[in-house]
C-alpha positions in Angstrom: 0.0 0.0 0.0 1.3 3.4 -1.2 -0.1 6.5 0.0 -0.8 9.5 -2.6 -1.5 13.1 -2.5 -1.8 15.7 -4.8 -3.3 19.0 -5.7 -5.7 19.5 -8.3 -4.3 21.9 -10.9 -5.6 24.2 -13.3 -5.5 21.7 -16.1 -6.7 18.8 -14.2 -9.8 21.2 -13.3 -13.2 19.3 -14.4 -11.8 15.9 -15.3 -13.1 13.0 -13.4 -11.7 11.8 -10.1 -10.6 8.3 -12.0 -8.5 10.4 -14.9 -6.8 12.0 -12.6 -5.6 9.3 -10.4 -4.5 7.6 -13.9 -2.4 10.3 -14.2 -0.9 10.3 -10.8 -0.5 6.7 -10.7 -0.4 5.2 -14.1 1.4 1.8 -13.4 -2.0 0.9 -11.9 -4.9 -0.1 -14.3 -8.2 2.3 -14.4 -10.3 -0.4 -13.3 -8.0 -1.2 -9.7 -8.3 2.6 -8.8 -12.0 2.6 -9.6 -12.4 -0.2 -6.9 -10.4 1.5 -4.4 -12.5 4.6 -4.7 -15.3 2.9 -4.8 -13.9 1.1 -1.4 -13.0 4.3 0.2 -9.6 4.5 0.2 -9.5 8.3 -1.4 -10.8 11.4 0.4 -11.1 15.1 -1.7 -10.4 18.2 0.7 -10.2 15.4 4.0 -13.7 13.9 2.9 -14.2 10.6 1.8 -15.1 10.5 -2.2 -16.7 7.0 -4.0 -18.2 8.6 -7.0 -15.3 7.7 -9.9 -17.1 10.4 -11.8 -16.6 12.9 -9.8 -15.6 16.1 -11.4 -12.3 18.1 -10.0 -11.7 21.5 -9.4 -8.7 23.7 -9.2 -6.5 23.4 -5.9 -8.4 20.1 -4.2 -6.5 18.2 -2.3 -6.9 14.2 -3.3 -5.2 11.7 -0.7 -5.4 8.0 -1.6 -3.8 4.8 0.2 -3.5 3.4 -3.4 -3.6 -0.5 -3.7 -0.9 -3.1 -5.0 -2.3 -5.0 -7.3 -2.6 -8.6 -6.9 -2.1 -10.9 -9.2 -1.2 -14.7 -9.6 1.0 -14.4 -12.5 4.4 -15.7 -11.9 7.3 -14.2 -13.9 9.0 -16.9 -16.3 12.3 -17.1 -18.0 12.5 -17.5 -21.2 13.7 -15.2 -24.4 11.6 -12.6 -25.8 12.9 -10.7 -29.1 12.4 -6.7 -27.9 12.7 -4.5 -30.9 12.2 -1.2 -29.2 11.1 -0.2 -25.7 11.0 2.8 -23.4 9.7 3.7 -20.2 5.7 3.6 -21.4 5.6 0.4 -23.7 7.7 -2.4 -25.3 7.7 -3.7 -29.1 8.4 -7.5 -29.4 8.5 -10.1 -32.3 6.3 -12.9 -30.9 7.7 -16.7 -31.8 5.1 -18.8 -33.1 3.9 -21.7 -30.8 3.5 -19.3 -28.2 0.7 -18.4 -26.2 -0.2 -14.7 -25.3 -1.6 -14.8 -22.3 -2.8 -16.9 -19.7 -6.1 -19.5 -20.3 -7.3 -22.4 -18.6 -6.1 -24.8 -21.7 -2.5 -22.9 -20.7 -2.0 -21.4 -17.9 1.6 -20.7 -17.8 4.4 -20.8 -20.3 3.1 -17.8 -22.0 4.1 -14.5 -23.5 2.8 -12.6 -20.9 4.7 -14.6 -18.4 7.8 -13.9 -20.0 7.1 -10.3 -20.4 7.2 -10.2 -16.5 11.0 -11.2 -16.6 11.7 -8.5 -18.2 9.1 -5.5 -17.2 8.3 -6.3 -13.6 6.4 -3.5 -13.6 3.5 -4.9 -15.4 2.8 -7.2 -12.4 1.0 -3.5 -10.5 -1.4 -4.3 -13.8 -4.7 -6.0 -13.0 -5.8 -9.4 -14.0 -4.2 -12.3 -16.4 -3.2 -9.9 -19.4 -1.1 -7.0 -17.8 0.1 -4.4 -20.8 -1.7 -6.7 -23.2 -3.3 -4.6 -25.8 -3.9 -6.8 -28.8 -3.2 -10.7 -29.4 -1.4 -12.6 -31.9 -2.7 -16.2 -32.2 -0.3 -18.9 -30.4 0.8 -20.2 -34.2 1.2 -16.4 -35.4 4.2 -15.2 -35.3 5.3 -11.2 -35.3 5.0 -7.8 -33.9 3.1 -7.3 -30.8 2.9 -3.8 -28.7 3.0 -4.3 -24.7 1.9 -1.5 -22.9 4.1 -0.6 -19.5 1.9 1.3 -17.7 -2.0 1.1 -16.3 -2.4 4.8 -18.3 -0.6 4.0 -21.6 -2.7 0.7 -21.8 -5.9 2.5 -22.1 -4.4 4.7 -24.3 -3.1 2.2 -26.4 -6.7 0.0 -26.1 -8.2 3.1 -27.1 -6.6 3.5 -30.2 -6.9 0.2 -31.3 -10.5 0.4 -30.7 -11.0 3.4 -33.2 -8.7 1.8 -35.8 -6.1 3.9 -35.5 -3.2 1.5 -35.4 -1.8 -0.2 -38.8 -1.6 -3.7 -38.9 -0.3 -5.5 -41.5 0.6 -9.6 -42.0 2.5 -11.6 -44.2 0.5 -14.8 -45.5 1.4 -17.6 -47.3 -2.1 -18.8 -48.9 -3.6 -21.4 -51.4 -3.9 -20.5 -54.3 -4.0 -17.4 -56.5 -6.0 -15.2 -55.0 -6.8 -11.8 -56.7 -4.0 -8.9 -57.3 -6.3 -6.9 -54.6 -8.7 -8.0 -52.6 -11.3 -7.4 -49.8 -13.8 -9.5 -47.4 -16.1 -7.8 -45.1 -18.1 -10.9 -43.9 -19.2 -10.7 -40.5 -17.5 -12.7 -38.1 -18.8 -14.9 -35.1 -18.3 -18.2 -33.2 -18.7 -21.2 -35.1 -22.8 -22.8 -34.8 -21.5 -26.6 -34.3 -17.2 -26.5 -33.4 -16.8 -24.1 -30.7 -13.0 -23.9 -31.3 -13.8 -22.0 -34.2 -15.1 -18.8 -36.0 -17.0 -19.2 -38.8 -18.7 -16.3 -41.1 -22.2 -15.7 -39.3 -25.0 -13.0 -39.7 -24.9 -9.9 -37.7 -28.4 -11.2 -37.6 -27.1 -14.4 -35.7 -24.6 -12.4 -33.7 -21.8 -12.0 -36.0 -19.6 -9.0 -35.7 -18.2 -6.8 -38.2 -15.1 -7.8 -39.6 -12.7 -6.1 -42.6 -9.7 -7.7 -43.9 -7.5 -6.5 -47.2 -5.0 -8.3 -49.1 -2.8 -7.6 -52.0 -0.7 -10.3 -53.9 3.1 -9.9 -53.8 3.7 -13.5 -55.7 2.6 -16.0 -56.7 4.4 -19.7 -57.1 4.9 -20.6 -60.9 2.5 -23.6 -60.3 -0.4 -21.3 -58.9 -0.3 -23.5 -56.4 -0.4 -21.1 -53.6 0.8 -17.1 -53.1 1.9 -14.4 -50.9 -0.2 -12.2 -49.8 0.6 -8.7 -47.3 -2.6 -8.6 -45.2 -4.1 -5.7 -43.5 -7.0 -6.0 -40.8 -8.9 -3.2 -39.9 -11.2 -5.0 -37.3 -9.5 -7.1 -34.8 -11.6 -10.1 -34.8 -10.7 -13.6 -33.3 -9.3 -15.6 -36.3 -10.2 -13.1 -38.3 -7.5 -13.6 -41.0 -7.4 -17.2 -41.1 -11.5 -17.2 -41.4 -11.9 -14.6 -44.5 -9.4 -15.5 -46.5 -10.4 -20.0 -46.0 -13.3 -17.6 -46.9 -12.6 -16.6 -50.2 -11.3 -20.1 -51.3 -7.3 -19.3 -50.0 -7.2 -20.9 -46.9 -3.6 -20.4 -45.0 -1.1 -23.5 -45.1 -0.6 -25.1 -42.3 -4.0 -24.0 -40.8 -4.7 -26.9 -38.8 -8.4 -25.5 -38.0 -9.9 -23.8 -41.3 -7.4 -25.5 -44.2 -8.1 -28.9 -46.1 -6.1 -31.2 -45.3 -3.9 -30.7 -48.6 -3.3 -27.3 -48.0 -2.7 -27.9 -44.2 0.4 -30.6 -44.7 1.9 -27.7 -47.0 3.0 -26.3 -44.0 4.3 -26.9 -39.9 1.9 -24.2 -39.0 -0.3 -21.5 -40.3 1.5 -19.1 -42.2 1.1 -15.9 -40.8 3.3 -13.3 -39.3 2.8 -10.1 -38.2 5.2 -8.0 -40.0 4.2 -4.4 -39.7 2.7 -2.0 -36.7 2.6 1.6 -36.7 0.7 3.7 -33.7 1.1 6.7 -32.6 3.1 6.5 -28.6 0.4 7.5 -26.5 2.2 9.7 -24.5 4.2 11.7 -27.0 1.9 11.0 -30.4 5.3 10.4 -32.2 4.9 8.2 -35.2 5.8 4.7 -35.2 6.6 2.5 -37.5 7.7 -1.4 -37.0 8.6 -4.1 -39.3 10.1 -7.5 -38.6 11.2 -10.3 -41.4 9.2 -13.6 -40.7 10.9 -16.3 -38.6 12.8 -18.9 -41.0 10.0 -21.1 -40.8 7.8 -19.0 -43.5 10.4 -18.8 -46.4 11.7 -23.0 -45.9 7.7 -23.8 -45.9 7.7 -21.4 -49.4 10.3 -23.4 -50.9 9.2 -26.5 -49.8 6.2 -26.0 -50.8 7.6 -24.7 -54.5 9.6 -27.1 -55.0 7.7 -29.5 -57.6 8.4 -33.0 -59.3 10.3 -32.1 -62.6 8.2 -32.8 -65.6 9.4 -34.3 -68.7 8.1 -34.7 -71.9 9.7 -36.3 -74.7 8.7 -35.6 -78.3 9.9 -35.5 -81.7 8.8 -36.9 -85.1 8.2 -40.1 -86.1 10.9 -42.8 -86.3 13.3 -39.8 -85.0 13.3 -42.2 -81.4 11.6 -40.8 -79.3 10.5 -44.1 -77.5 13.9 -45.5 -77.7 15.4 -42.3 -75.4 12.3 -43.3 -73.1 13.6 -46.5 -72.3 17.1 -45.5 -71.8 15.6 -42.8 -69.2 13.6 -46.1 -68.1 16.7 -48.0 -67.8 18.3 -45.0 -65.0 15.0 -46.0 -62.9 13.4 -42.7 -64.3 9.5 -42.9 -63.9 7.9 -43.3 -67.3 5.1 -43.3 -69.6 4.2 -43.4 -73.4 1.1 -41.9 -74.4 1.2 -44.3 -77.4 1.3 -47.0 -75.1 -1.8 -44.9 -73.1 -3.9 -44.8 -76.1 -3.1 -48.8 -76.9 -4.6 -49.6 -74.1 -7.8 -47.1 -74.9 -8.2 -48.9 -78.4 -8.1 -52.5 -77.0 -11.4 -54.3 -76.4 -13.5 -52.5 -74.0 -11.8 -49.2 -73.9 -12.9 -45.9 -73.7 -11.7 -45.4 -77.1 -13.0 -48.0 -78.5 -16.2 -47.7 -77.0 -16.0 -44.1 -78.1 -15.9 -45.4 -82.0 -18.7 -47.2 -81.3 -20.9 -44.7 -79.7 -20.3 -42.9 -83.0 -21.3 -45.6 -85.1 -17.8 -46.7 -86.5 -18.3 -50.1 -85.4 -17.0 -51.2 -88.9 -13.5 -49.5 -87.3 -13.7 -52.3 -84.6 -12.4 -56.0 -84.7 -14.7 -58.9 -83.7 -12.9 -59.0 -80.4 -13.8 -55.2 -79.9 -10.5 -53.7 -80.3 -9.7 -51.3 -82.4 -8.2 -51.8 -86.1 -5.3 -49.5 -86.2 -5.0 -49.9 -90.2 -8.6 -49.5 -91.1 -8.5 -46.5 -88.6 -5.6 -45.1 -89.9 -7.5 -45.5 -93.7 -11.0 -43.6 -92.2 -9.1 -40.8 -90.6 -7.8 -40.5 -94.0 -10.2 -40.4 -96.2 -12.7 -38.5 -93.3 -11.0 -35.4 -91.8 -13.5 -34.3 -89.6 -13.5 -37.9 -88.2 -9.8 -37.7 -87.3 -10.5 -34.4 -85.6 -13.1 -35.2 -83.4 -11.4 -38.5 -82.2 -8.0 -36.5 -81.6 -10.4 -34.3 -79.2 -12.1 -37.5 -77.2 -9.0 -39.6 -77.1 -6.3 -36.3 -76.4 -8.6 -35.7 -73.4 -8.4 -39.4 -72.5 -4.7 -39.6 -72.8 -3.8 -36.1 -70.9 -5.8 -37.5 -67.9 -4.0 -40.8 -67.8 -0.7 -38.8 -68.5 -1.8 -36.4 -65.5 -2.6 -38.7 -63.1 1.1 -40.5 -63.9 2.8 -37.2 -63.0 0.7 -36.9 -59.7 1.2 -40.6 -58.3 4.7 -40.3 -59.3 4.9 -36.7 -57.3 3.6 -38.3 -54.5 6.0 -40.9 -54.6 8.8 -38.5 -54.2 10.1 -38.8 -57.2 12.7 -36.2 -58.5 11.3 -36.2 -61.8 8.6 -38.1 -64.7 9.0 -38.4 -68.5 5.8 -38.7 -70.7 6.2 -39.6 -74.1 4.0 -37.8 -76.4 4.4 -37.5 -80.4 1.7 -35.0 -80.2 2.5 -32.6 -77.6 2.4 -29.7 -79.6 0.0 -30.6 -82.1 -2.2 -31.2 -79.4 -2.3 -27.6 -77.4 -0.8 -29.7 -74.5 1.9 -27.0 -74.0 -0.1 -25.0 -72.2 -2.3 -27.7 -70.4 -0.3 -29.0 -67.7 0.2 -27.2 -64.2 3.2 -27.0 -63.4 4.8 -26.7 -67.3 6.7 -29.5 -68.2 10.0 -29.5 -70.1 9.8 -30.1 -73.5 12.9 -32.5 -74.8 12.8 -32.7 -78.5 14.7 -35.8 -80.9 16.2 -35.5 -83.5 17.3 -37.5 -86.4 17.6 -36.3 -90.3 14.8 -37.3 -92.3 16.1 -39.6 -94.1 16.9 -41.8 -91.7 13.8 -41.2 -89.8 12.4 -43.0 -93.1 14.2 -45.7 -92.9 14.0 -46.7 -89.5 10.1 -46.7 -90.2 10.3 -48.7 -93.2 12.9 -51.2 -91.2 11.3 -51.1 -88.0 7.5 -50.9 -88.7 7.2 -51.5 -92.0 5.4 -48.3 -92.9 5.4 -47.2 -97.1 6.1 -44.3 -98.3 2.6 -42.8 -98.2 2.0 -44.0 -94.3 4.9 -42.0 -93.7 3.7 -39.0 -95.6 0.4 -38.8 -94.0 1.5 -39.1 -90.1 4.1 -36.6 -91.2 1.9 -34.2 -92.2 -0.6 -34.2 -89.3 2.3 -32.8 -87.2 4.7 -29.9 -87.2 7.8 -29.7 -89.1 10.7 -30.7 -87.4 12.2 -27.8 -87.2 9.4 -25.9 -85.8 8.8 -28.3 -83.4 12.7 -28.9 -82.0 12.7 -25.0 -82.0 10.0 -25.2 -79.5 11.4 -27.6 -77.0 13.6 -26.3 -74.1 16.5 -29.1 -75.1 17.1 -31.2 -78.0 19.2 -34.7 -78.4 20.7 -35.9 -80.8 19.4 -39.2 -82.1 21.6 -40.0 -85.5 24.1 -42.7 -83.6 24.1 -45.9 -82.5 22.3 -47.1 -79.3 24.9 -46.8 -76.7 25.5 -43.2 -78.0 22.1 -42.7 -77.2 22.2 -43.9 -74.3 25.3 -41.3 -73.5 23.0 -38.7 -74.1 20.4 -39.8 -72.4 22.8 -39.4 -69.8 23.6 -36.3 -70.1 20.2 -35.4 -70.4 19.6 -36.2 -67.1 22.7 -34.5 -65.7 21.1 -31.1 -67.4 17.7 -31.6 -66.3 19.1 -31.8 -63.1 21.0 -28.9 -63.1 17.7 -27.1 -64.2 16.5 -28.4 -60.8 19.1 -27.3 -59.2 19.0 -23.5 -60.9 15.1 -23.6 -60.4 15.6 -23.8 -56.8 18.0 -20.9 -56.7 16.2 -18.9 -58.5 13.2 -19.9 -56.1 15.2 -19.1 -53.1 16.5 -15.3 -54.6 12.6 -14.8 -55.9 11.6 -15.5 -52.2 14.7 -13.9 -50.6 13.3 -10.6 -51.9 10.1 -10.3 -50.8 11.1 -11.3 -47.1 14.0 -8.4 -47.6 10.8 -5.6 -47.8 10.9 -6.2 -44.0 14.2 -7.3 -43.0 15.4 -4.5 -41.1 13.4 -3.4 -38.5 12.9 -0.2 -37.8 11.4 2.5 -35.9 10.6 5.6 -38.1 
């Protein structure tokens, strides 16, 4: 117990009793001297006064035993990251996996225990949340403003409450969300899981809620983005629920995330990376900014880093299913879309039953399969025909092809070749997420003949037909990222399938470091932290 006096001055005139003891005795909260007015611990002019609202006037004489606040909190040890501090309030960066403040599913172990290691002071503040003006969620990590004192912690509260303090996050999301972006949904507990928020009517109790994004980048696979976040409501969850939301739920969010999204991750991806507020005591400016934790940018590249796909192509007889199998042969995951669309023409296929859903049963053997030469005549003779089974039996194929790629993803696997004559002919450039790398064969003309006429028996006019339904060599090797060389023997291409491999692996390799420096960048916006 602590006894104060004081004389009302001129300024203090006509303020409430409560403001003025603030002001006097501002490590202790608003609400403890309230009480102890309200107790009858303060007498005005030697008579006792219990109103809080009293009004003062000039040259009153206030005495007050003023109270010590109790509280149970216990200071812990433990490091805190401080970034700026002074006698009325404290700026930390806030590790993620740690709790703010005391609650009965943690009692201790939390930020606010830690805080009263260092500030001792905030233990004259009443109740579990001493100096605690705003919360950070125990997986957020980032910028968090403690306030010191009773006074500067309604000051502080006060500006928070009329959205005067910036508040900005970094978010790693699924997705491609919009270059700019805003959800003002109302916000309230969850109807049926009462661990969580959910969207609700202000009808049904929801409270108003407004959080803006813009995209800083977005991962060459679309897969998911970065996004700088501002809230200018403070609602629980409120980042994590608008933007699962909008259809770009946060990785690693173990509450409002798919599961897909949520094993992106180690925990939700969101920091805190920029504060500014005015100091309540001076109204300087301030301005905070803190990089995120190493955590964010390993999840980003993790997270980037995608199976390297392959797709062999080339014109016919140049070899193209001869590389495959020396790729094969180095235990490189494989598949031939010829081989993919064998097993759609064989009896009971799709494309065979396609043919026959047509009518073009006379295309059909009496086992059901497909006949590949009468086929080969019809598509001929019938170029509409040839069109619209390229369309049924390309979508066929890329789906097969698609779902290779994925198993073999989730397999681990560095990298999957796909064998398609067609690729380009097709329009698949451009329909596979990520892109794959496009590896042209080559072999003269001549000799691409040959082989046909050796190997398959094709005539001259077979030849001429499937060489005309797809691009010129040229055009088409000019298209693909790398080209080998296919006019040796066997072994020599198995040399440069080889070396193949050693350059697709060094495009792994660069892909990653480019990654990294891409990343490396944004995160350097906020690197330095500083107080402006």
């Amino acid at each position: 117990m602590k006894n104060l006096c004081l004389t009302v001055s001129p300024r203090q005139a006509g303020q409430r009793l409560d403001r003025v003891l603030c002001a006097a005795a501002p490590h202790l909260s608003r609400a403890v001297l309230q009480k102890a007015v309200q107790a009858g611990a303060c007498a005005v002019d030697g008579v006792t006064e219990v109103r809080c609202n009293a009004k003062t006037r000039i040259g009153q004489v206030i005495r007050m035993d003023l109270p010590t606040a109790e509280s149970t909190l216990r200071a812990e040890q433990g490091h805190l990251d401080i970034l700026w501090q002074d006698g009325h309030l404290a700026v930390c960066n806030k590790p993620a996996g740690l709790t703010v403040h005391p609650c009965p599913s943690c009692p201790e172990k939390t930020l606010v225990q830690r805080l009263l290691g260092y500030f001792p002071q905030l233990g004259q503040q009443e109740g579990l949340r001493p100096g605690i003006v705003h919360r950070l969620d125990k997986d957020t990590s980032g910028l968090l403003v403690v306030a010191l004192t009773g006074q500067d912690r309604l000051a502080l509260s006060a500006a928070f409450a009329r959205r005067a303090v910036g508040k900005e996050y970094l978010a790693l999301v699924a997705g491609k969300p919009l270059a700019e972006g805003r959800c003002q949904e109302p916000l309230g507990r969850h109807p049926a899981a009462r661990v969580k928020m959910a969207v609700v009517p202000e009808s049904r109790g929801g409270r108003q809620a407004d959080t803006r994004w813009r995209t800083l980048w977005t991962a060459p696979d679309e897969r998911f983005s970065l996004l700088a976040v501002r809230i200018l409501t403070g609602r629980t969850h409120q980042i994590r629920v608008h933007l699962a939301h909008v259809g770009h739920p946060l990785l690693g969010d173990s509450l409002y995330a798919p599961k897909s999204v949520r094993d992106m991750a180690p925990r939700q991806m969101l920091h805190a990376w920029r504060l500014a507020f005015a100091h309540p005591r001076t109204g300087e400016n301030l301005c905070f900014s803190c990089p995120p934790p190493a955590d964010m940018p390993e999840a980003a590249l993790a997270a980037a880093r995608r199976m390297q796909r392959v797709v062999i192509t080339g014109n016919p007889g140049s070899g193209k299913s001869a590389l495959t199998r020396c790729l094969a042969r180095r235990e490189v995951p494989v598949v031939s879309a010829d081989a993919v669309v064998r097993d759609l023409y064989a009896p009971g296929g799709e494309g065979s039953r396609w043919l026959a859903g047509v009518g073009r049963r006379d295309l059909l053997s009496p086992r059901g399969d497909v006949c590949r030469p009468a086929l080969l005549d019809a598509m001929r003779q019938n170029p509409d025909l040839r069109r619209d089974l390229e369309r049924a039996v390309h979508a066929m194929t890329r789906e097969v092809v698609e779902d290779f790629w994925r198993r073999e993803e989730e397999k681990g696997f560095p990298l999957a070749v796909a064998e398609i004559p067609l690729y380009f002919e097709s329009g698949w450039d451009a329909a596979f997420a990520p892109k794959p790398l496009a590896v042209g064969v080559r072999c003269s003309q001549d000799m691409r003949a040959r082989r046909l006429g050796e190997n398959r028996g094709w005539d001259e006019e077979k030849i001429a037909a499937l060489e005309s339904w797809q691009w010129p060599e040229d055009r088409k090797l000019r298209a693909c990222d790398l080209v080998v060389d296919n006019s040796g023997s066997p072994d020599a291409l198995q040399g440069a399938a080889d070396r193949l491999l050693a350059a697709l692996e060094q495009k792994r390799a660069q892909a990653r470091q480019d990654m990294a420096c891409e990343l490396a960048a944004l995160w350097a916006q906020g690197r330095k932290i500083r107080h402006d």
